[in-house]
N, C-alpha and C positions, 0 to 999 in steps of 0.2 A: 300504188303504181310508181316505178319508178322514171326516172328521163336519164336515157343511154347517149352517151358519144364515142367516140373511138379516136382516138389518136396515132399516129408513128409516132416509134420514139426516134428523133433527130440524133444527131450527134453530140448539138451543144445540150442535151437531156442528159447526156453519162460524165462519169470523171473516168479519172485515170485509170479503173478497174475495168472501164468500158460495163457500166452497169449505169443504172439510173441514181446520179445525184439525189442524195435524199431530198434536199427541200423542192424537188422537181416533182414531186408526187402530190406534194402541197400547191405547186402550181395547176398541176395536172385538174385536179378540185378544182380550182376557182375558173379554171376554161367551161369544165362541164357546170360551172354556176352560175357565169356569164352566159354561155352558149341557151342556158335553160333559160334567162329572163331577155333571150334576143327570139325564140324560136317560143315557145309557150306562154307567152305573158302577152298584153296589148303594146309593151313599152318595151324596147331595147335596154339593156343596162348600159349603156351612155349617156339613151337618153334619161333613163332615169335618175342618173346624177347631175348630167347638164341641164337639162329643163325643171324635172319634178323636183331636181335637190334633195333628195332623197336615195341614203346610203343602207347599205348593210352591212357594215364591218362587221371583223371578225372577233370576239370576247374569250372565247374559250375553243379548246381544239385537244382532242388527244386522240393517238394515231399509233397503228400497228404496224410493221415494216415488215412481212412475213414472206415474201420471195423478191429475187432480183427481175429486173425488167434489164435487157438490153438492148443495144443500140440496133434498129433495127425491126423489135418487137412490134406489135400493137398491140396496144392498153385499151380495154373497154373498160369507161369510166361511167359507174354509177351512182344516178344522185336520187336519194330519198327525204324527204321531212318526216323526221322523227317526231318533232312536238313543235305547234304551235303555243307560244304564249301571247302574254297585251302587246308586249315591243318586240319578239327574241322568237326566231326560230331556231331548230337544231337538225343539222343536215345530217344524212352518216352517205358514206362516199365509200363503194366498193371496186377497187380496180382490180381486176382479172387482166391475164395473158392471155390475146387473141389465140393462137396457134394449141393450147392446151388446155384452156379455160381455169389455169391456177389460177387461185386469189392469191395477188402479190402485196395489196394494201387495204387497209382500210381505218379511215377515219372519221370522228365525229367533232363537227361544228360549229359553235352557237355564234350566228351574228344575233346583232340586234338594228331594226330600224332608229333610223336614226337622221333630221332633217340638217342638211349640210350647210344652212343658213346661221340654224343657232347651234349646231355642236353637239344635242342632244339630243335622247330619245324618244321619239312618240311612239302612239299605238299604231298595227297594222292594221291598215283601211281595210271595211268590209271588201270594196273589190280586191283585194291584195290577197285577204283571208282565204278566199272563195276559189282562188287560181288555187293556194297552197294547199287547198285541203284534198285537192285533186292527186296533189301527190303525195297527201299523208300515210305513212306505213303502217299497213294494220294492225 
């Protein structure tokens, strides 16, 4: 199962071709990854770094750029869990064009949890597990 968002894309999204800034698609991910741990999880991703202390940076990423988004569009942004392991999931993020349903992007993720007290990484907590298996891709 996947967790879907939608975005416009704004102005400050494009550069001067009037397309989507590349690192804006990498933004685009991390809205639909916050947005997933503020709306399907028990914990907000604020509060999970300001209370729980508890991060997911991001380790690894690689990403396909394969249609223009422009100013104007909407981007339906999808976020799947590719592989849970002990510390490190692996997201993959499909963005389509609202108006045509082209896939304009898509990349894959690996954070790892990680406790923001000491720097490093621990295991993910069975309740943690339990939400992400929900959106593990078959």
């Amino acid at each position: 199962m996947a967790y879907t968002i939608t975005k416009k894309i704004r102005f400050d999204d494009v550069d001067g071709a009037g397309i989507v800034y590349y690192p804006q698609f990498f933004h685009l991910c991390h809205a639909a990854f916050e947005d997933f741990f503020d709306e399907a999880t028990p914990v907000s991703y604020p509060d999970l770094i300001t209370k729980k202390r508890l991060g997911f940076p991001t380790v690894s990423i690689s990403s396909d750029f394969i249609a223009p988004l422009v100013y104007g569009d909407t981007a339906i942004i999808k976020l799947a869990i590719k592989n849970i392991g002990k510390s490190s999931l692996v997201f993959g993020y499909r963005i389509r064009r609202k108006s045509d349903s082209e896939l304009c992007f898509t990349a894959e993720v690996t954070t790892v949890a990680m406790s923001l007290d000491s720097m490093k990484s621990v295991p993910i907590s069975q309740e943690y597990r339990t939400l992400f298996e929900k959106l593990l891709e078959a």
